[in-house]
SERO-807197 format. One record per atom (N, C-alpha, C): residue in one letter; residue number from 0; x, y, z; atom name. Coordinates in steps of 0.1 Angstrom, whole numbers, padded with zeros to 4 digits. Example, Ala and Ser with C-alpha at 12.3 -4.5 7.8 and 13.67 -1.06 7.14 Angstrom:
BEGIN
<r->A	k->0	u->0132	v->-0057	w->0078	a->N>
<r->A	k->0	u->0123	v->-0045	w->0078	a->CA>
<r->A	k->0	u->0132	v->-0033	w->0078	a->C>
<r->S	k->1	u->0128	v->-0022	w->0071	a->N>
<r->S	k->1	u->0137	v->-0011	w->0071	a->CA>
<r->S	k->1	u->0129	v->0000	w->0079	a->C>
END
This chain:
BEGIN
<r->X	k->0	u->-0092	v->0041	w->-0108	a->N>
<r->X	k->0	u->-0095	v->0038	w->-0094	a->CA>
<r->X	k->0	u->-0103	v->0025	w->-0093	a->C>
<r->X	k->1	u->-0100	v->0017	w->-0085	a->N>
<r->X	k->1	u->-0106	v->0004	w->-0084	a->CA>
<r->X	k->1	u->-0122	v->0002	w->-0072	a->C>
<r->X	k->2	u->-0128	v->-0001	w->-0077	a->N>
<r->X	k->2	u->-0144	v->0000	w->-0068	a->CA>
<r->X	k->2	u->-0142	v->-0012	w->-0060	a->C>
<r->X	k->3	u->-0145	v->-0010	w->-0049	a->N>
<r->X	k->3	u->-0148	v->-0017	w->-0035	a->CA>
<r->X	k->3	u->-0161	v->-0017	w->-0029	a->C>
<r->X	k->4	u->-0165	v->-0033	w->-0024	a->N>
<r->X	k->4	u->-0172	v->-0033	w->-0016	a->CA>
<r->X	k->4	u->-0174	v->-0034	w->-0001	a->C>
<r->X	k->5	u->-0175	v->-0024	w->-0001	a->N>
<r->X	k->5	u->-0171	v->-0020	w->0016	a->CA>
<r->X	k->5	u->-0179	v->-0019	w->0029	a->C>
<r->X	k->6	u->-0182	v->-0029	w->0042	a->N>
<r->X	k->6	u->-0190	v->-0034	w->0049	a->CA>
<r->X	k->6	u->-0195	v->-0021	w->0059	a->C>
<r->X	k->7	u->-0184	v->-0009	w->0054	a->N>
<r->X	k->7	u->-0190	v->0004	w->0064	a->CA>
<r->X	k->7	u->-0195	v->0011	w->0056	a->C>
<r->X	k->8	u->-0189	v->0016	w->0040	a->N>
<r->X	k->8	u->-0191	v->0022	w->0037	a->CA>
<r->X	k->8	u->-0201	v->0022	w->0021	a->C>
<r->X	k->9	u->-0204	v->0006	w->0020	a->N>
<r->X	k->9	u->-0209	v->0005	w->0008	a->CA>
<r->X	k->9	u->-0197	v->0002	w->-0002	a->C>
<r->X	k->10	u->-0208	v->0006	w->-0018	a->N>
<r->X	k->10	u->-0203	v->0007	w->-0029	a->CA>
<r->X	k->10	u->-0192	v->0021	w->-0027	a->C>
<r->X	k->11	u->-0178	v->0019	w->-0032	a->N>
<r->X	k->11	u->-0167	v->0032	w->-0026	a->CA>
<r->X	k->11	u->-0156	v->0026	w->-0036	a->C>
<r->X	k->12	u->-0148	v->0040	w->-0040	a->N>
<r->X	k->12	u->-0137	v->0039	w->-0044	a->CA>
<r->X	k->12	u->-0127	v->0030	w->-0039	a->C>
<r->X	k->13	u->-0113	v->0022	w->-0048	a->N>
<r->X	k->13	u->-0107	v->0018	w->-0041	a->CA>
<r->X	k->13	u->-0090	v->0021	w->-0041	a->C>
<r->X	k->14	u->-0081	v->0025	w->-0033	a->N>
<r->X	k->14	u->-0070	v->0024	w->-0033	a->CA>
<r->X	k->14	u->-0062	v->0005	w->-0038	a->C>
<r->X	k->15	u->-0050	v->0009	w->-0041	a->N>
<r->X	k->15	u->-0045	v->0005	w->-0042	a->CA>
<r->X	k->15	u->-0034	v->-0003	w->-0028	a->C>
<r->X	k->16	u->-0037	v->-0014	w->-0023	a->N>
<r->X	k->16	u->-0029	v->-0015	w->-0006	a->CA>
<r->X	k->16	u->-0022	v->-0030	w->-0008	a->C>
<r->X	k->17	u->-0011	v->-0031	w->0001	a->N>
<r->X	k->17	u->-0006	v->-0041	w->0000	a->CA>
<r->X	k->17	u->-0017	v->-0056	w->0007	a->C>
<r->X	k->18	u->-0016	v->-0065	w->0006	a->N>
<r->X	k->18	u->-0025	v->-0074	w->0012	a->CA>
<r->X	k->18	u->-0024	v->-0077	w->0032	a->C>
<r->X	k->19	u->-0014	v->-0072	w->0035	a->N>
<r->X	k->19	u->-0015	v->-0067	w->0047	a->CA>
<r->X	k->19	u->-0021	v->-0059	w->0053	a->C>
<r->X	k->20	u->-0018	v->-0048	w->0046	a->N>
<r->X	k->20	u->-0025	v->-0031	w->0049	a->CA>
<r->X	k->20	u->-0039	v->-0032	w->0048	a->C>
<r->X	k->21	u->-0048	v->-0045	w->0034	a->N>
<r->X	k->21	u->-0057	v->-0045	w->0032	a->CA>
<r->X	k->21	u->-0064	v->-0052	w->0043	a->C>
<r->X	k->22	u->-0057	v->-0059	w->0054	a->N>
<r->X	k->22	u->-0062	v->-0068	w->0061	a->CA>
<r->X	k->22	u->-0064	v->-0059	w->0074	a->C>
<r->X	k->23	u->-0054	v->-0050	w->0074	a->N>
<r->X	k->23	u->-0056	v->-0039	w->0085	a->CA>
<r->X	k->23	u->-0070	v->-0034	w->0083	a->C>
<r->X	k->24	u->-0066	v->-0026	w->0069	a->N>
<r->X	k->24	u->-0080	v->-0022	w->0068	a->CA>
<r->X	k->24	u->-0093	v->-0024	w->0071	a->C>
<r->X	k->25	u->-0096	v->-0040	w->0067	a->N>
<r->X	k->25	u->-0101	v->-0043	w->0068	a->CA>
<r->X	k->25	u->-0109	v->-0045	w->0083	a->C>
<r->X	k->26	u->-0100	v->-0045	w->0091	a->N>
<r->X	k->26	u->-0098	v->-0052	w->0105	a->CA>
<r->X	k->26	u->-0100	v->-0038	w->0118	a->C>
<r->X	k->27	u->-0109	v->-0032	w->0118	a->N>
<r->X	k->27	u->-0109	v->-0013	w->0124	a->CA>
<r->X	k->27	u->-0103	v->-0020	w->0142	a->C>
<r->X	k->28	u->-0106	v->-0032	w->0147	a->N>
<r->X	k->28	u->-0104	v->-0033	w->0158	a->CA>
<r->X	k->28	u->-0089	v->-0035	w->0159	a->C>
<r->X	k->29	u->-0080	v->-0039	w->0149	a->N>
<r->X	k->29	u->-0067	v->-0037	w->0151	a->CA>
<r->X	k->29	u->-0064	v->-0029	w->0146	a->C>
<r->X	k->30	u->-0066	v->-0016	w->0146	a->N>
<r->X	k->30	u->-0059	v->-0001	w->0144	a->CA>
<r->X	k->30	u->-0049	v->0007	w->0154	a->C>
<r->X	k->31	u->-0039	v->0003	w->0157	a->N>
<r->X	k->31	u->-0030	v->0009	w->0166	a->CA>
<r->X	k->31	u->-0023	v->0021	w->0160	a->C>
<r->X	k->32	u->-0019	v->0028	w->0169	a->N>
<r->X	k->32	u->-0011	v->0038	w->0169	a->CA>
<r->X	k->32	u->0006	v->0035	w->0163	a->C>
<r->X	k->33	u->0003	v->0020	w->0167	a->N>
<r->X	k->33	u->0018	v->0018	w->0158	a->CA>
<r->X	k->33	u->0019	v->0010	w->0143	a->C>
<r->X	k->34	u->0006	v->0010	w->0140	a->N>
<r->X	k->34	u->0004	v->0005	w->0125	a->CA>
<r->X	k->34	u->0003	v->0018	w->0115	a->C>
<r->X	k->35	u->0021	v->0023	w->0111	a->N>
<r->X	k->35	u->0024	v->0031	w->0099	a->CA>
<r->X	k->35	u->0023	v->0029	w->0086	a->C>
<r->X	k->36	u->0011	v->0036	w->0083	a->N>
<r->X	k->36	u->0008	v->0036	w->0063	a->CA>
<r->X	k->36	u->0015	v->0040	w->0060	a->C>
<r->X	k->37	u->0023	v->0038	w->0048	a->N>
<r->X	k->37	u->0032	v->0045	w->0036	a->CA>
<r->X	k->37	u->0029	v->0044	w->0024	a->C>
<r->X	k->38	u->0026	v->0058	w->0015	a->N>
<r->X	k->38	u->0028	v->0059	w->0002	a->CA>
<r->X	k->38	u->0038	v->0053	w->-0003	a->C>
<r->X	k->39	u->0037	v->0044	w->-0017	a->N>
<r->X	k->39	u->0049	v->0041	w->-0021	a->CA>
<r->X	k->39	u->0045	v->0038	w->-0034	a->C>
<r->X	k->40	u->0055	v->0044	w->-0045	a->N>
<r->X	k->40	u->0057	v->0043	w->-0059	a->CA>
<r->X	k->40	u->0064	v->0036	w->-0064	a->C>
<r->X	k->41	u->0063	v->0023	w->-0071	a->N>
<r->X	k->41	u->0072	v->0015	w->-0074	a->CA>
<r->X	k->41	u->0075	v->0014	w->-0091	a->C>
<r->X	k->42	u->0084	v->0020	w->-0098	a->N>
<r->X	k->42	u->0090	v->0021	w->-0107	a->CA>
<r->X	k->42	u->0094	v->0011	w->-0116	a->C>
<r->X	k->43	u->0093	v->0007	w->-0123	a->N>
<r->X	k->43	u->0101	v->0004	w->-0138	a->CA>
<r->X	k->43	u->0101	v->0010	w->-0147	a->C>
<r->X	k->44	u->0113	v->0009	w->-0158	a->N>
<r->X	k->44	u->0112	v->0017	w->-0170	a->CA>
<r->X	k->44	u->0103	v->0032	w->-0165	a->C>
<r->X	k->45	u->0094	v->0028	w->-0180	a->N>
<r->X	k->45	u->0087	v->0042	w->-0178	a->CA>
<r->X	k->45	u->0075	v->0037	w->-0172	a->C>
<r->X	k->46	u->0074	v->0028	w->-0161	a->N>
<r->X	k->46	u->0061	v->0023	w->-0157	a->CA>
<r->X	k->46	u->0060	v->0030	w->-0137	a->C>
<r->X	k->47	u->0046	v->0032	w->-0137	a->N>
<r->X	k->47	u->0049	v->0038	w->-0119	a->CA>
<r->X	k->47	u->0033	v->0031	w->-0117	a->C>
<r->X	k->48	u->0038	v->0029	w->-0102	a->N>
<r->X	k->48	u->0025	v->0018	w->-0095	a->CA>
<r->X	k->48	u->0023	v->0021	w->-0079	a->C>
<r->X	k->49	u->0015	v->0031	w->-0080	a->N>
<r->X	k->49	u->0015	v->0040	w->-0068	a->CA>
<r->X	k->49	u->0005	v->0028	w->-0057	a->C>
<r->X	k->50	u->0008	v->0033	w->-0047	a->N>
<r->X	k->50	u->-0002	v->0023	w->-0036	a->CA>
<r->X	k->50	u->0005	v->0025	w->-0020	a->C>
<r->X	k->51	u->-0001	v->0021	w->-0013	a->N>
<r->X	k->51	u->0000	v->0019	w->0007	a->CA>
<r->X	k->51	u->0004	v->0007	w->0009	a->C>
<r->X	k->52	u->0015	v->0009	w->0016	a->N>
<r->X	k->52	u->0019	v->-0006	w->0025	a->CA>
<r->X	k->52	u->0022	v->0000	w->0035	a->C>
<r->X	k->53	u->0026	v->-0012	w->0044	a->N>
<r->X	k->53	u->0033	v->-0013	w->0058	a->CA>
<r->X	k->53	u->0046	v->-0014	w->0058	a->C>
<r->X	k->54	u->0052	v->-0011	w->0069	a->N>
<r->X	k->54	u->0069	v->-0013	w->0065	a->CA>
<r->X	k->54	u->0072	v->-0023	w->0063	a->C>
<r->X	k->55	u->0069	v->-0036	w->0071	a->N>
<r->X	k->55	u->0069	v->-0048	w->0066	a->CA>
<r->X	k->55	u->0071	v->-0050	w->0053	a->C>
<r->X	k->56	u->0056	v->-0045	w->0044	a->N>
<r->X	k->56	u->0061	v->-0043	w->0031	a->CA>
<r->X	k->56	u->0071	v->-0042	w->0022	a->C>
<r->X	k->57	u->0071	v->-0027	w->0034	a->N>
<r->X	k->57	u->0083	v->-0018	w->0018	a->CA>
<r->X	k->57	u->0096	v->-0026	w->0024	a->C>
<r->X	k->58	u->0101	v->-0032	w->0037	a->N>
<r->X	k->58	u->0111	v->-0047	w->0039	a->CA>
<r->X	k->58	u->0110	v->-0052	w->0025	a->C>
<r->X	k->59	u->0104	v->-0058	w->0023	a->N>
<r->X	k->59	u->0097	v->-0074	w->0012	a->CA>
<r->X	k->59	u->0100	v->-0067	w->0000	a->C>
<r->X	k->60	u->0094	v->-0055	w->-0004	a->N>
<r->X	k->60	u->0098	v->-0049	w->-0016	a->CA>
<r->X	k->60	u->0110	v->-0047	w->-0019	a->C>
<r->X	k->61	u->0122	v->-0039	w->-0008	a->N>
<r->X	k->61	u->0137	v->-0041	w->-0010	a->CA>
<r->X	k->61	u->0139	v->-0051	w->-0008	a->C>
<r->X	k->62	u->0141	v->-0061	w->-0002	a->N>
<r->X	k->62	u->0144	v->-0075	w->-0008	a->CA>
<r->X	k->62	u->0141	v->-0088	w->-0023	a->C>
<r->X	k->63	u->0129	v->-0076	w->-0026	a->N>
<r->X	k->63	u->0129	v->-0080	w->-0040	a->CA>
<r->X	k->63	u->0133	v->-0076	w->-0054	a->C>
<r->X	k->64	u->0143	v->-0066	w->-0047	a->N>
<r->X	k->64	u->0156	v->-0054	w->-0056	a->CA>
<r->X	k->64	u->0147	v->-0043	w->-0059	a->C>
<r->X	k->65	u->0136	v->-0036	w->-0051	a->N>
<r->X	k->65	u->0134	v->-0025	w->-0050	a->CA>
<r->X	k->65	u->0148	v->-0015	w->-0042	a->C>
<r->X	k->66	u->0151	v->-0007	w->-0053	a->N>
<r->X	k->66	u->0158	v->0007	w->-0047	a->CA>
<r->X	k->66	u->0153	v->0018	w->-0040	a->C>
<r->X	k->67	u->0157	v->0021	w->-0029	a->N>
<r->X	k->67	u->0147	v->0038	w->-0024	a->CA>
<r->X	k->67	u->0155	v->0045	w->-0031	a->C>
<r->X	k->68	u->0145	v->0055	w->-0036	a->N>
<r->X	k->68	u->0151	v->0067	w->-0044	a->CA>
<r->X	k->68	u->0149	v->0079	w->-0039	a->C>
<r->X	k->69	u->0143	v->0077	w->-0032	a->N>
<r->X	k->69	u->0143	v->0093	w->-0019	a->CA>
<r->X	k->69	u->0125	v->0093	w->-0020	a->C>
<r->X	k->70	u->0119	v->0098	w->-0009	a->N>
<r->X	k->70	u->0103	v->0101	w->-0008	a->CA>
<r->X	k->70	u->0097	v->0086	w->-0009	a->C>
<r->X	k->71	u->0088	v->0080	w->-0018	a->N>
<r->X	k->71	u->0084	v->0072	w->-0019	a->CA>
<r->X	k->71	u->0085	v->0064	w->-0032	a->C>
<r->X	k->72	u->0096	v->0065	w->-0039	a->N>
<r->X	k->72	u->0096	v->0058	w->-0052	a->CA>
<r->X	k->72	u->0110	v->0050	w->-0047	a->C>
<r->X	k->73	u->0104	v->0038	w->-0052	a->N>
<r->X	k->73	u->0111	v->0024	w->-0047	a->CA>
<r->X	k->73	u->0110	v->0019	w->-0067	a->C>
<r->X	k->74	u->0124	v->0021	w->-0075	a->N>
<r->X	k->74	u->0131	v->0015	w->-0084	a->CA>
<r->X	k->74	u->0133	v->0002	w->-0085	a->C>
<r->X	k->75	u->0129	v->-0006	w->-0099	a->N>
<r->X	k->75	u->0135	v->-0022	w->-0097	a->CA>
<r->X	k->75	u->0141	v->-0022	w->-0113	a->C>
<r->X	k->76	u->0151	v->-0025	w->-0114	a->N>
<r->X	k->76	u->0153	v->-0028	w->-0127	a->CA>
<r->X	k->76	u->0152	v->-0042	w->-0131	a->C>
<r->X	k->77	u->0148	v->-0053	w->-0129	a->N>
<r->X	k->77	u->0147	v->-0064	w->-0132	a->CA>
<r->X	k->77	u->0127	v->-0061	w->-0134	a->C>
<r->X	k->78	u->0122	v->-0068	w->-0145	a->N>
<r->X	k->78	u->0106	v->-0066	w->-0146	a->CA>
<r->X	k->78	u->0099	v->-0075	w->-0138	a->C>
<r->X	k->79	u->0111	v->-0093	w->-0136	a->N>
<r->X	k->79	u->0104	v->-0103	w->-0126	a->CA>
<r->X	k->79	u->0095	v->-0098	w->-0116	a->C>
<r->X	k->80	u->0105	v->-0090	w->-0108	a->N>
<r->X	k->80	u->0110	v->-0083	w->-0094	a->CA>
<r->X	k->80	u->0102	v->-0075	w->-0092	a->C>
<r->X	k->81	u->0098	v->-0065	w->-0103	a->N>
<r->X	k->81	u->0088	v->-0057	w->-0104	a->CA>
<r->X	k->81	u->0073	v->-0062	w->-0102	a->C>
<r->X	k->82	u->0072	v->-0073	w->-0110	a->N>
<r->X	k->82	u->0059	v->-0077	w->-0116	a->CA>
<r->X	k->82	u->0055	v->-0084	w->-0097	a->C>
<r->X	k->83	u->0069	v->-0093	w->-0091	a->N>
<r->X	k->83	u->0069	v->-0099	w->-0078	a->CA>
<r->X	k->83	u->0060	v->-0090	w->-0066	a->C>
<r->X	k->84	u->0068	v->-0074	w->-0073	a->N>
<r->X	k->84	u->0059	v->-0067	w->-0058	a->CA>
<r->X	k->84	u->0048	v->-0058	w->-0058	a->C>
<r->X	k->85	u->0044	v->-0059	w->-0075	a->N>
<r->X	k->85	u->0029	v->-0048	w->-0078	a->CA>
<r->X	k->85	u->0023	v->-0065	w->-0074	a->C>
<r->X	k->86	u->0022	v->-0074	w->-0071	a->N>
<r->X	k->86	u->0014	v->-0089	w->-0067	a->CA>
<r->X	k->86	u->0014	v->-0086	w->-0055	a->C>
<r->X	k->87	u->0019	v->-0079	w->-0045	a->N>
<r->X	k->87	u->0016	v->-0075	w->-0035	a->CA>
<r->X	k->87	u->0004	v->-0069	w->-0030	a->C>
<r->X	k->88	u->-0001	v->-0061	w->-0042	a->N>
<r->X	k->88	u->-0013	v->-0057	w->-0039	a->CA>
<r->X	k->88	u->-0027	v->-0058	w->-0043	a->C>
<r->X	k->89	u->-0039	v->-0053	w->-0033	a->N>
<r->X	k->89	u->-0051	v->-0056	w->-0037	a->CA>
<r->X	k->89	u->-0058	v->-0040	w->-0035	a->C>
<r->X	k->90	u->-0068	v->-0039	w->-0036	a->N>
<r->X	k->90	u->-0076	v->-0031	w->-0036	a->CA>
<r->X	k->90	u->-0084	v->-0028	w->-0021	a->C>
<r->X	k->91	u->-0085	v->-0017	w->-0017	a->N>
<r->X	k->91	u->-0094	v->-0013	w->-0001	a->CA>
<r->X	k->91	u->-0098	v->-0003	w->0003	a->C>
<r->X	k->92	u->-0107	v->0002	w->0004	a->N>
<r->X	k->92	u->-0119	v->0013	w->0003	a->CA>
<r->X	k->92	u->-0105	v->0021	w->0007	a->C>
<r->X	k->93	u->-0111	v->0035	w->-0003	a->N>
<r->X	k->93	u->-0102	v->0046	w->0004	a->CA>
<r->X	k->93	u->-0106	v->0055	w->0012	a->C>
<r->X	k->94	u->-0115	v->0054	w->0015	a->N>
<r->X	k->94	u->-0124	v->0062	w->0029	a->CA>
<r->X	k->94	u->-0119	v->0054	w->0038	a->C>
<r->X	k->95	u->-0120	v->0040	w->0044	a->N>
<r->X	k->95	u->-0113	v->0032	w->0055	a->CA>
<r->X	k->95	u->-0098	v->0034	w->0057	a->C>
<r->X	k->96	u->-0092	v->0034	w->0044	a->N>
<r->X	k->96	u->-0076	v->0042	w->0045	a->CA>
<r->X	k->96	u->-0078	v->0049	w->0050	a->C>
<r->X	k->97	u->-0082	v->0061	w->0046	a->N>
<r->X	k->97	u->-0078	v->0075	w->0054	a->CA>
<r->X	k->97	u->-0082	v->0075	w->0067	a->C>
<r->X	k->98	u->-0095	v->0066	w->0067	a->N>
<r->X	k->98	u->-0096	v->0069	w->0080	a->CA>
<r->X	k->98	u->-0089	v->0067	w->0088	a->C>
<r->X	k->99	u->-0082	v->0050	w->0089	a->N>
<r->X	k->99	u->-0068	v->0049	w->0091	a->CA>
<r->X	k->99	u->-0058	v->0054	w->0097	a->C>
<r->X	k->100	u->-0053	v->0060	w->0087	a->N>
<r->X	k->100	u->-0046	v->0071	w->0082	a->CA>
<r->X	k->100	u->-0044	v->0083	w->0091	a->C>
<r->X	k->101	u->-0056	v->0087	w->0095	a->N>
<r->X	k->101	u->-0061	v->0100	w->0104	a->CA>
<r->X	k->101	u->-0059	v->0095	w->0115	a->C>
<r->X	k->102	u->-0057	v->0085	w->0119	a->N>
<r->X	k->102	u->-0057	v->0077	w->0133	a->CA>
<r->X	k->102	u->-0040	v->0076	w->0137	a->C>
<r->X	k->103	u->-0037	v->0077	w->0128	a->N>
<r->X	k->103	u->-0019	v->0075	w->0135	a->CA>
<r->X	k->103	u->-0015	v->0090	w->0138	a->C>
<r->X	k->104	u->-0005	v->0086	w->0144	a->N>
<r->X	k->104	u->0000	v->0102	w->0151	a->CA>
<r->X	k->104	u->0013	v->0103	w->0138	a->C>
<r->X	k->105	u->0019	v->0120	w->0142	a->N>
<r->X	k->105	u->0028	v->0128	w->0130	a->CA>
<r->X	k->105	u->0036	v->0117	w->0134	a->C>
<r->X	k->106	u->0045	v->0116	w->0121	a->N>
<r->X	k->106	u->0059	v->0108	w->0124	a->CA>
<r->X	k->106	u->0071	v->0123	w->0117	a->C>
END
């Protein structure tokens, strides 16, 4: 787990978020009801690289020959492609996620 330094919360754990999501995060006054977190696992070989994006995102990741494979594991068989959309992400307190998180309504 990646350590963050976090302007609410201190020294804190960090998730794994796309650089968008991290910007959300970052950002509590734009927190809307229509900004959707998504788990997402992204696969190679025997390799898995779990983390939160935006749909936006997970867009950008199938266009970078990510497959949905049902739930949240997004398949690449090319390693470029792969390596293209774990670069997608950064690190962001996971207390701010969830809190997040807790803020959107059931989908």
């Amino acid at each position: 787990m990646p350590l963050v330094i976090c302007p609410i919360h201190g020294r804190a754990g960090g998730d794994l978020v796309s650089h968008a999501l991290a910007d959300l995060v970052n950002t509590r006054s734009a927190w809307s009801q229509e900004s959707f977190v998504f788990p997402v696992t992204l696969t190679f070989e025997d390799i898995e690289y779990p983390g939160y994006m935006l749909q936006t995102d997970i867009t950008r990741v199938v266009q970078l020959g990510g497959v949905h494979e049902g739930g949240e594991i997004y398949r690449f068989t090319d390693e470029e492609a792969m390596e293209s959309a774990i670069g997608m992400f950064t690190a962001a307190c996971t207390r701010c996620l969830h809190e997040l998180i807790e803020t959107q309504p059931a989908r």
